[in-house]
N, C-alpha and C positions, 0 to 999 in steps of 0.2 A: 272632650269638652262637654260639660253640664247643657242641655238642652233647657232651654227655659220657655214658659208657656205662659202665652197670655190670653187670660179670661177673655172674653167677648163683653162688649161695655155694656150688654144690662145687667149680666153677672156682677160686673165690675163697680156697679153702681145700685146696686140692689141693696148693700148695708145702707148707703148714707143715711148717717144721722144729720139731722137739721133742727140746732137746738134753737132757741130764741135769737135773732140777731141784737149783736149790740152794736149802733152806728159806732165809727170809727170817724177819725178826721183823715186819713190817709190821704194823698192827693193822686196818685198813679195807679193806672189799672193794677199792675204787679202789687201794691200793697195793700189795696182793695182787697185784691184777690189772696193775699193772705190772710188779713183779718180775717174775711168770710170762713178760710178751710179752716182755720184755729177756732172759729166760735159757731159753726155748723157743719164740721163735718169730724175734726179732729177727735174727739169723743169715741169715733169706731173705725177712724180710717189712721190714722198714728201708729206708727209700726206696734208700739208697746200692746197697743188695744184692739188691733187688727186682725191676730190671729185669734183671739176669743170671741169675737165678733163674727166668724170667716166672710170679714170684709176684707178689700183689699189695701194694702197699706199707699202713701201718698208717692211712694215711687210707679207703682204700677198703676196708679190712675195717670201717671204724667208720660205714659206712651200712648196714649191716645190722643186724637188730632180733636183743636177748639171747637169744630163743628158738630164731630162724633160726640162729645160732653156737651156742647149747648142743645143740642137735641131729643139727649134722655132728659133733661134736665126742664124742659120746655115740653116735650108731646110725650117721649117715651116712658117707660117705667118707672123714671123720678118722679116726673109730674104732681105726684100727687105729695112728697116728701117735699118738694123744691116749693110749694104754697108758702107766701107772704116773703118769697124774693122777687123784686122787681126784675123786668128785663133788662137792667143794664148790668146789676150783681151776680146773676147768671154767666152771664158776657165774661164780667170780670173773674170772675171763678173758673171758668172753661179756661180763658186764658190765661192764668196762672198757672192752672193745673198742667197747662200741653206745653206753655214756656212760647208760645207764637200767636200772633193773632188772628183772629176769624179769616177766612175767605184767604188765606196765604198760601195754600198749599196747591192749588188748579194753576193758578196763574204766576207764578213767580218764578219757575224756571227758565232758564236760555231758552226753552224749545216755542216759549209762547210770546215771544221778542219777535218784533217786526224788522230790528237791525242786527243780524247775525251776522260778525265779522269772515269775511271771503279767507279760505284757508292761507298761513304762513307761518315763513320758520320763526320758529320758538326762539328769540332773541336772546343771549346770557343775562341771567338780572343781575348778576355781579359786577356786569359792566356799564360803562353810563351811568345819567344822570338816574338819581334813584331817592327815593324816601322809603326806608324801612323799618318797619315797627315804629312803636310809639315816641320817640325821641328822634330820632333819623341818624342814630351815635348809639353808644354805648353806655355814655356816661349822660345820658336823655336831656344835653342842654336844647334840643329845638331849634336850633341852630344852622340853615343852610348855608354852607359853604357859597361865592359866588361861584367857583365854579360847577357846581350843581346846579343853583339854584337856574342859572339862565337867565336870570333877570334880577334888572339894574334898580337903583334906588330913582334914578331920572325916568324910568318906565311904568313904575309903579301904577302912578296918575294917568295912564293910559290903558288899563286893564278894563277888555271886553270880555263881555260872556261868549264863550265861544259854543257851548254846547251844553245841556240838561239833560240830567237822566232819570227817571222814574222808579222808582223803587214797588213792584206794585203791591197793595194792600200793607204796605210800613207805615206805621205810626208814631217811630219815632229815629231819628235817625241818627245813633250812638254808637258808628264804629265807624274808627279815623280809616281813610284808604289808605295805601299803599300804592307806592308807585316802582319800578324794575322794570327794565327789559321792553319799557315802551308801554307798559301795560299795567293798568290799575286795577288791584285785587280790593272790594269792599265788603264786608261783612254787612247784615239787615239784623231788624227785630222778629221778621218774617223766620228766619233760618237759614236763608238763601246766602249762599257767600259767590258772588260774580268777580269774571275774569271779562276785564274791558279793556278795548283799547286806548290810550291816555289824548291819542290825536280826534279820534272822530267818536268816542263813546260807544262805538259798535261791539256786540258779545260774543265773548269766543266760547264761555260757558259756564253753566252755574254751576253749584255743589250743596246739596241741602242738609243741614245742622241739624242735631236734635230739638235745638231750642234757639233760639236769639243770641246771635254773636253782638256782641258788646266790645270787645276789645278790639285794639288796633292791628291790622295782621302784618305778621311778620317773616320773612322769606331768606331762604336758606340752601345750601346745597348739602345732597344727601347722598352719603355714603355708604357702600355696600349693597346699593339696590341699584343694578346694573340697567333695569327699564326706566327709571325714574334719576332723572340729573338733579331737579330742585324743588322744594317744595315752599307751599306757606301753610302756617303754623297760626292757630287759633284757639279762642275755648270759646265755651255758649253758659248760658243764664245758669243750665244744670248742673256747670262743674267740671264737664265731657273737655277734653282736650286731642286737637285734630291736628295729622298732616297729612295735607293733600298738593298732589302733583301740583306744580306751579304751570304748566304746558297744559294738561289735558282736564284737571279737576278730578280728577280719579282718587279714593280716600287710600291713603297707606297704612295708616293707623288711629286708632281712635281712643283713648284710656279714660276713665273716670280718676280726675283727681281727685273726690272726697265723698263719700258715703251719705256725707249728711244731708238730709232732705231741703234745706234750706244753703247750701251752698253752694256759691258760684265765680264766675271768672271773670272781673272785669279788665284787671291789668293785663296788656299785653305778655304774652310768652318773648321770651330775651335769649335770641341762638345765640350760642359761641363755641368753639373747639368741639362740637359734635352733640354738644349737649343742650338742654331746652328747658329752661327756667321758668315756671307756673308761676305767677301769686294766685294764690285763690282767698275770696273775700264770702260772706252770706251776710243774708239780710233777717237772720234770726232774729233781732233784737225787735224788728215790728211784731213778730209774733208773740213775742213776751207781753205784748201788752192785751192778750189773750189771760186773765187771771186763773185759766185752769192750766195754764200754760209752762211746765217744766222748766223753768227758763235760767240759764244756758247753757248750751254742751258747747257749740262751735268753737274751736280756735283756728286765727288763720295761720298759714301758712308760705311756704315756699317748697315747691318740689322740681326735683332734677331728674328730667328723664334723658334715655338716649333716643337723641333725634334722629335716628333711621328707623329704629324701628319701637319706642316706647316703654322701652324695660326702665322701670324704676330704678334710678341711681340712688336716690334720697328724698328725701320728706324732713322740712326743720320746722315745727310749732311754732310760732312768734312766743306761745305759751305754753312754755314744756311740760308742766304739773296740768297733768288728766283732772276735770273738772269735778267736785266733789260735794256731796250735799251738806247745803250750810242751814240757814233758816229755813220754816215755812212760811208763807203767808194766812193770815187768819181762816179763809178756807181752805187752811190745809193743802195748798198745794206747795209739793218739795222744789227751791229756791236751789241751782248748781252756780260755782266758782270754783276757780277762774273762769272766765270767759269772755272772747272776743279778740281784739289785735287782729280784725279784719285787713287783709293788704288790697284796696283799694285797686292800687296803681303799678306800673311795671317798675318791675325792681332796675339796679345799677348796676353794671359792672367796673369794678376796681382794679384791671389787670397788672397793676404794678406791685399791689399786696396780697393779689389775688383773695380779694373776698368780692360779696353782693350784697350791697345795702335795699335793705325793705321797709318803706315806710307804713306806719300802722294806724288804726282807727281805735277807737275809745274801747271802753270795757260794758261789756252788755250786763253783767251784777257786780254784786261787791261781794269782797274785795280786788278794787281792779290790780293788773299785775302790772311790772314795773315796764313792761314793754308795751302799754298801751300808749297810746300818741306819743312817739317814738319811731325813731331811727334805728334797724336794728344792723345790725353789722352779722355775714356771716361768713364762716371756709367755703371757697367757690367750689372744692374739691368735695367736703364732706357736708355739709351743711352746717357744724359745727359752729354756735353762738361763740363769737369772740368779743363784741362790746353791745354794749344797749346805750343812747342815749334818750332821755325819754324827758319831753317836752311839756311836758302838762300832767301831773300825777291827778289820781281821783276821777278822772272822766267817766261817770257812770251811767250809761245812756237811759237802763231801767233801775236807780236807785230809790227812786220817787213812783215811778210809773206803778211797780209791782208792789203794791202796798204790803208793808212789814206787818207784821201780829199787832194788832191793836185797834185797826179800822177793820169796819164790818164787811167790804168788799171795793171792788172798785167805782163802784156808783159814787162813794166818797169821796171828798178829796184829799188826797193823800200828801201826806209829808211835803215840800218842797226841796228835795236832796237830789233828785235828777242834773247829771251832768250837765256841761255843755253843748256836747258832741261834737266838738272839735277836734275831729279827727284828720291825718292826713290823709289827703284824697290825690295831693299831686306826686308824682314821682320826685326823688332828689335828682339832685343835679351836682356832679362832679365835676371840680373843673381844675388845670392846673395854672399857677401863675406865674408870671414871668418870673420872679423872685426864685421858685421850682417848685413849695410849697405847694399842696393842692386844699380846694375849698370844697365843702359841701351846702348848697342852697336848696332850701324849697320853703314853700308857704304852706301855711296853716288856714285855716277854716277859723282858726281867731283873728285874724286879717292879719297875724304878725310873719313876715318874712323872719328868716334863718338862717345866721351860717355860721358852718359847724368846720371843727376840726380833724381829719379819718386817722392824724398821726397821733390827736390824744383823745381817743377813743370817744369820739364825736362830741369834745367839750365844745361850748359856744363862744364863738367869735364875736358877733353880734346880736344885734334883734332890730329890727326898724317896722313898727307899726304901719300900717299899707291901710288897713279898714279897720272895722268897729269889730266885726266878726258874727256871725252868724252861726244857725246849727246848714245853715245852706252857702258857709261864704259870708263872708271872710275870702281867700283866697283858695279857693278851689279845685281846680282840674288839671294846671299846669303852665309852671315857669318856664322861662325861657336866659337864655346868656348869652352875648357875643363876645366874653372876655373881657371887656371892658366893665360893662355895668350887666346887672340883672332884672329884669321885666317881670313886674307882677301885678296881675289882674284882678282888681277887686270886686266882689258882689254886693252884700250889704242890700237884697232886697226890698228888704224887710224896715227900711229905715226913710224909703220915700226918693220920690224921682230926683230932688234936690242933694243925697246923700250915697245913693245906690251907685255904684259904677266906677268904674277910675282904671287907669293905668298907670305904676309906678314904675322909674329908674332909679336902681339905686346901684351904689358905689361896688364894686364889687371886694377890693381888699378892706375898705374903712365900714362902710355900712352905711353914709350921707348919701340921702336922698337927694338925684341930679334934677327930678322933675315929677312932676301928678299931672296926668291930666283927665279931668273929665268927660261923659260923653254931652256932646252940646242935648240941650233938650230939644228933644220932638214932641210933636202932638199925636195923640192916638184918636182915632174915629169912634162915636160913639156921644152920647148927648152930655154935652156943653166940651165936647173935646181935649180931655185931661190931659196933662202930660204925661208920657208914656215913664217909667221906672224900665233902667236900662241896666241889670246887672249885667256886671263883666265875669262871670264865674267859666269861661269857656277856656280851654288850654290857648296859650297863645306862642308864635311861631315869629322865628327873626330870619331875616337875610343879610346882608353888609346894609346899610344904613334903615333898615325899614323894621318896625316891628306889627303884627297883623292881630289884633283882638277885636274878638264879636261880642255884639251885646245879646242881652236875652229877649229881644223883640225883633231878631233878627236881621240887625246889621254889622255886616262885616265895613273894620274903619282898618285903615293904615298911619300908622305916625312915625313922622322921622324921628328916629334914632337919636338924635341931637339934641332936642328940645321937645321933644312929644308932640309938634303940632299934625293936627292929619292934615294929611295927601292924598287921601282915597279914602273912598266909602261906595258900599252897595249895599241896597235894602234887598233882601231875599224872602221876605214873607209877603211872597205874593205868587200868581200861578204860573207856570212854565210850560212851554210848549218842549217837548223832547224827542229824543233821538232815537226813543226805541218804542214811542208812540204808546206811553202810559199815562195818565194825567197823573201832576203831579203838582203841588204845592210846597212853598216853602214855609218855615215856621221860627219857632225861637230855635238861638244856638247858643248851645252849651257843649260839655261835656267834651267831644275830640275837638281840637284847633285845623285852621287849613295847614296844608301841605304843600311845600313848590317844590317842581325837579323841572328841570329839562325846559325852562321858559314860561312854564302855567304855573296855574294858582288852583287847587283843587280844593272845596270843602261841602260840607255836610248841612243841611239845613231844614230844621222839621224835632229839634231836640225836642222830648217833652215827657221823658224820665222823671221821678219822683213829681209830676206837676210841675217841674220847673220848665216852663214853655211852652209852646206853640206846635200841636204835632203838625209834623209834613214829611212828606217821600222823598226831596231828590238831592240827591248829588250834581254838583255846578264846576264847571270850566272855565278857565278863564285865561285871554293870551294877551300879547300887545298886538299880534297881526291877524 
């Protein structure tokens, strides 16, 4: 084994270049903090330029902890490099650079908890009431069974908070739990992924990530490792993918699924028959809008590893043809294609035709390939592409952005050929119908729901319009189905508190919409008391007659199944007093939906990802008794 060494961070920081800053409009620390390294520091720290510079390239600046970088950067050896960045750009630069934020590393493990659960045996998660991975199925309808779920649609309206937990120093709170064996596994932006118990929120123990777990974790039993029975299975911001002991937090394995400096995992990992299903997604295309900026290499993916112990089974492109140099832009810098078909979301399993369908995002240049926003069908075995259905052709996210040969740079404004970026962001949804036939649903980020056909290689069934669509939503994070009809959650921020938000039913074999409903208007605090824009872009979650969708001002609602009217509501963006004595606040909810097993209602509060929302730290319980 190659021993690897890492510089010491003034070494490590001793090239940066710190060219002119150009504001950006970015709205989220993470994108912030990419602009920044693309347009002060990339120049000498970019693998390409790093060793003629002997600075260090953007991987080996991202092993160092937010503090260790905001401190050369503020007193130490940068200091004098890092002039005319404010203290907040700093911030955001360290933490993009280390993938965690400030002050997460002292305080955020099990050992500095005031509720440390009393030792017991390790319960099978196989058995009982349980939510696993990001769907709670296979085929990701969101869908609890009653007998999982524990709770009734007549109960509903009687859901107490039972108990709050404190995430400390998270900022944003974007990974769905997991529930097995009594005991809820959650993932942070901190790095910390906790083992809690689902009754009383007491820790049996953390386990710290390289970076920010984003995805929903997922739990498995593991073979051939005679100390370890079961694990759960995660990836972080960097790409890194993990299993670790579901009993003790102990790491068994840890692999990089992609090289590339800007890539990462948000989609849940998908266990089955021993093997462990990646999507991996990057957010290269913000950096494109860097005009010195090579723009694009990334294609997403889907990789198959074995899940005991991480040897690579396979790796399938969404975009098979290696990206290649096409234009330059008028300052000369080389323009690559194909690129993009980021997979967002966790893929499907099809165990009847044995494939895994992976839903894809738009194309970061032109020309985009045929598998961008698209459904991609593959061999569960080999990874091998067996159909494409592709939903939106030309979605170029930087067509416009990276100004072609003819404008003098980007100070200009350029063309107006920029896609939509209507990508999918939610997982599909397989289902079969009574008739036998099976259906495939999910929504788009054009607000248009889908459903497709897996026996004629994903042709369209339907379409039914849900929203207007947005580059944020449209329909976002994640559908839902009880067999009957399909649930989809509209956003539409962007279009005003009178137009922003909705829940639809729609028909599942016809495509007739059974119902819309609106969120009622609230008022927001603040002078003359506006009313608050309430998008629905959060995944949303059914049980027998109840379906659970949050808005992004942080109210979780419930509506009957029937007619859509709600029957429950709780406002979460506000403070909590908790169970393992962190202060904590709640925020906007996006991104992962709640989860029920076993009689509670668990979910996430504090989203505030791309700026969509309201940061906050805690995770909430909730029971009838």
């Amino acid at each position: 084994m190659r021993r690897i060494l890492i510089p010491s961070l003034h070494s490590t920081l001793l090239g940066l270049c710190l060219l002119p800053f150009l504001v950006t409009r970015a709205t989220a620390q993470g994108t912030r903090g990419i602009a920044l390294f693309e347009e002060r520091c990339a120049q000498c720290h970019r693998a390409s330029a790093a060793s003629d510079n002997r600075a260090p390239d953007r991987e080996v600046l991202r092993r160092h902890t937010p503090d260790d970088i905001l401190s050369i950067l503020t007193t130490g050896s940068m200091a004098a490099n890092a002039v005319g960045l404010t203290a907040d750009q700093k911030k955001d630069l360290a933490e993009y650079l280390s993938g965690r934020p400030l002050g997460s590393a002292a305080s955020g493990g099990a050992s500095a908890m005031s509720n440390p659960c009393a030792p017991a045996v390790f319960a099978d998660p196989m058995k009982g009431p349980s939510w696993n991975g990001w769907g709670v199925d296979a085929v990701n309808s969101r869908f609890q069974r009653a007998t999982s779920a524990g709770l009734t649609a007549d109960q509903v309206p009687k859901l107490k908070l039972k108990w709050a937990f404190g995430i400390p120093d998270a900022s944003s709170m974007y990974s769905q739990p997991a529930v097995a064996g009594g005991r809820i596994y959650i993932g942070s932006d901190t790095g910390f992924v906790y083992s809690l118990d689902a009754a009383s929120g007491c820790v049996y123990w953390s386990f710290r990530a390289q970076a920010g777990v984003r995805t929903a974790i997922s739990i498995g039993p593991v073979k051939g490792i005679r100390a370890v029975r079961d694990a759960v299975y995660f990836g972080d911001i960097k790409a890194n993918v993990y299993a670790v002991s579901a009993e003790s937090g102990e790491q068994i394995w840890m692999k990089k699924a992609d090289p590339h400096p800007l890539a990462r995992i948000t989609g849940a990992p998908v266990l089955n028959a021993g093997r462990l299903y990646v999507p991996v997604s990057s957010l290269e295309e913000i950096a494109g809008a860097n005009p010195a900026y090579e723009c694009c290499t990334f294609r997403g993916s889907i990789i198959a590893y074995d899940a005991a112990n991480g040897e690579l089974i396979w790796q399938s492109f969404m975009i098979p043809e290696e990206p290649k140099p096409t234009t330059k832009t008028s300052r000369g810098t080389q323009l690559m294609a194909p690129a993009g078909a980021p997979v967002w979301s966790a893929p499907t399993l099809d165990l009847e035709r044995s494939l895994i369908y992976a839903a894809t995002g738009d194309a970061y240049t032109a020309p985009a390939a045929e598998s961008t926003d698209a459904v991609v069908a593959l061999d569960l075995k080999t990874g091998r592409r067996v159909w494409v259905s592709q939903l939106l052709a030309d979605d170029v996210f930087l067509a416009g952005a990276n100004c072609a040969p003819g404008a003098k740079d980007r100070s200009e404004t350029c063309p107006p050929t920029r896609g939509p970026d209507f990508d999918f962001g939610s997982s599909p949804i397989l289902w079969k119908l009574p008739v036998g036939r099976s259906i495939i649903l999910i929504g788009q980020k054009s607000g248009v729901a889908w459903a497709l056909d897996p026996a004629k290689r994903g042709s369209v069934i339907w379409q039914q319009r849900v929203g207007k669509g947005t580059a944020l939503g449209g329909i976002e994070f994640g559908s839902a189905t009880d067999g009957r009809l399909a649930y989809f959650a509209n956003a539409d921020a962007r279009f005003g508190a009178d137009q922003a938000g909705g829940l639809a039913a729609i028909k599942i074999e016809s495509g007739e919409r059974r119902w819309f409903t609106r969120p009622p208007p609230v008022k927001c605090p603040g002078p003359g008391d506006p009313p608050c824009v309430q998008p629905q872009s959060a995944a949303i979650t059914v049980i027998p007659g109840v379906v659970f969708s949050a808005s992004g001002n942080g109210i979780m609602r419930a509506y009957a199944a029937s007619d859509g009217h709600i029957v429950w509501e709780y406002d979460t963006a506000r403070e909590f007093a908790t169970v393992n004595g962190v202060s904590a606040k709640g925020g906007g909810i996006s991104g992962p939906g709640p989860i029920v097993a076993g009689g509670m209602l668990f979910m996430n509060s504090g989203y505030a990802a791309l700026g969509n929302g309201t940061p906050g730290n805690v995770l909430l319980a909730f029971g009838v008794q």
